[in-house]
N, C-alpha and C positions, 0 to 999 in steps of 0.2 A: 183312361181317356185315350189313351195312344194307341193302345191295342185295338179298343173299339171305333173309332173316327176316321183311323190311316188317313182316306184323303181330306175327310172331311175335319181334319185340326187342321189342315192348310187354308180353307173356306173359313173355322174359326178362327186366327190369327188375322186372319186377311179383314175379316171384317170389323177386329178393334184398328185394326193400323187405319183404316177407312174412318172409322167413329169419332176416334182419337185425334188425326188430321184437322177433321172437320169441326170440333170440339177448339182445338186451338185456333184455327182459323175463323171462328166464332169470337172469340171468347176474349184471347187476351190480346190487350190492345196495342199490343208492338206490333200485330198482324193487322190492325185496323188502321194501320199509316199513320199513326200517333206517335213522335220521336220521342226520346227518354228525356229531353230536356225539358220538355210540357208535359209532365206525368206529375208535376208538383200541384200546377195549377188541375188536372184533373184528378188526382184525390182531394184536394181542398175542397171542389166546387160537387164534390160526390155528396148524397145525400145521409150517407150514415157513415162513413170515410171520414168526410167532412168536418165531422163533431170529436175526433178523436185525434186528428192531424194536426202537428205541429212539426214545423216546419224551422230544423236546429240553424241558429247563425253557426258557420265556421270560423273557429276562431284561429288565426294566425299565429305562428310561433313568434315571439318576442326576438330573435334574430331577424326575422324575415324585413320586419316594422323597420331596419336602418338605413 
């Protein structure tokens, strides 16, 4: 691939960094202005997410509680 492409592996590379970019900026929703702190309520209210989420209480160390 290297011997036969020369410049044209630069045109391939270029064009997953391009796909891939756009791929994330699509896709996952820390890129869609959605904070990590409402990521609970939006896999809860996801539609096949949703049926599988559970949502752990944290439980406090027994020092912490005095």
């Amino acid at each position: 691939m290297l011997c036969h492409l020369k410049y044209g592996l630069f045109i391939f590379f270029a064009f997953w960094v391009v796909a891939i970019s756009w791929s994330i900026n699509k896709y996952l929703l820390e890129a869609k202005e959605v904070p990590i702190e409402e990521m609970t309520t939006v896999w809860q209210e996801h539609k096949n997410w949703g049926k599988s989420f559970v949502e752990k209480q944290h439980c406090s160390p027994a020092f912490l509680d005095l």
